[in-house]
C-alpha positions in Angstrom: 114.8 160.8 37.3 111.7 158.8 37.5 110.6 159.3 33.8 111.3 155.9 31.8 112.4 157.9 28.8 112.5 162.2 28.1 111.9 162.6 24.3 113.4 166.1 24.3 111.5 168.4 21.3 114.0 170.6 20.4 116.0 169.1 17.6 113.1 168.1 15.3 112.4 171.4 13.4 114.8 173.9 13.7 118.1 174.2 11.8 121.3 172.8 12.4 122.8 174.8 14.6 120.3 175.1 16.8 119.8 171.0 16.5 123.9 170.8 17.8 123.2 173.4 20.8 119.9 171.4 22.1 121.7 167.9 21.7 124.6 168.9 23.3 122.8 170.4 26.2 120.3 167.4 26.3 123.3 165.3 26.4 125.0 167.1 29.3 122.0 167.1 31.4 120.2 164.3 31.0 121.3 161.1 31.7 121.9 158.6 28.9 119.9 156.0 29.7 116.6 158.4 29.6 117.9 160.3 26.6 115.0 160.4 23.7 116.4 162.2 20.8 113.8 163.8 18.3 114.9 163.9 14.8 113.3 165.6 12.2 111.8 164.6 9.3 110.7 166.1 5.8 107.0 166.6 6.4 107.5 168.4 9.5 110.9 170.0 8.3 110.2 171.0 4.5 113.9 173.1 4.8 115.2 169.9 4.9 114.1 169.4 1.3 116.9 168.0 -1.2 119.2 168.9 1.8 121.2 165.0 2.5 123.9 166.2 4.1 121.5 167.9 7.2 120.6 164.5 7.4 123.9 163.4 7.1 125.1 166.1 9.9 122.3 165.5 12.3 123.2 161.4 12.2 126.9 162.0 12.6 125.8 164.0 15.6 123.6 162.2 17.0 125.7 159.2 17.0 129.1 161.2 18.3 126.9 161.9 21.3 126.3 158.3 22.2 123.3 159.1 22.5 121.2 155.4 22.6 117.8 156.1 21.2 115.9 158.8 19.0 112.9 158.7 17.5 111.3 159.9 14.6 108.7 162.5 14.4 105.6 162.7 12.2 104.7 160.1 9.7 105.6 159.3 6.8 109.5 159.1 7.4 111.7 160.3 5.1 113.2 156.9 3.1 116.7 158.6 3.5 116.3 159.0 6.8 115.4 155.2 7.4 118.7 154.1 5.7 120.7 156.7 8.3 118.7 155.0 11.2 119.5 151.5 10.2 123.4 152.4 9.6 122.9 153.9 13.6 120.5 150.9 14.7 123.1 147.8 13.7 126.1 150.1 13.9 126.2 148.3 10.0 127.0 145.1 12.1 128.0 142.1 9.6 128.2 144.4 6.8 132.4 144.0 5.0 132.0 147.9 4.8 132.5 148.9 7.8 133.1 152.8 6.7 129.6 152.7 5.7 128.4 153.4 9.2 130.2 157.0 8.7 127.1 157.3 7.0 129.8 159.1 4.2 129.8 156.5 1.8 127.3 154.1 0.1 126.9 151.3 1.6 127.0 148.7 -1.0 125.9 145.6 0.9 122.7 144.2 1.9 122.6 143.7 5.4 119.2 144.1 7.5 
């Protein structure tokens, strides 16, 4: 492939289900190191609204896919959805609460 990165579109506005089918496809067919996930974000997704655990679900499968990079669309970002991405960034590296990075739980330390 002689793109440096593919930021694939399809899992930043529709629902869940549909974001699961396109990143598992993506994943399947394009390799890893090229991967650019989309995610969405509440300005662009208003069904997202007062909705954590899509954020939750699209986190847990975006990081089950090993998937290396995603990015966010449309600005401003969702504050929730910066927590998720620093949880997925630092895998919560140094942090004593290691089952944070399930993204399930609080995370109760401050680690940047």
């Amino acid at each position: 492939m002689k793109v440096d990165r593919f930021l694939e579109m399809d899992t930043y506005y529709f629902g869940l289900s549909r974001y699961f089918d396109a990143l598992d496809w993506y994943v399947g067919n394009v390799p890893q190191d090229k991967l650019g996930v989309a995610v969405a974000n509440l300005g662009v997704n208003p069904s997202l609204k007062n909705k954590p655990d899509e954020y939750l679900s699209r986190m847990h499968a975006l990081h089950k896919s090993e998937a290396n990079w995603f990015n966010f669309f449309d600005m401003p970002i969702d504050e929730e959805w910066l927590e998720h991405a620093k949880r997925w960034k630092t895998k919560c590296a140094g942090c004593p609460n290691l089952a944070c990075y399930e993204l399930d739980v609080t995370c109760d330390a401050n680690v940047v």
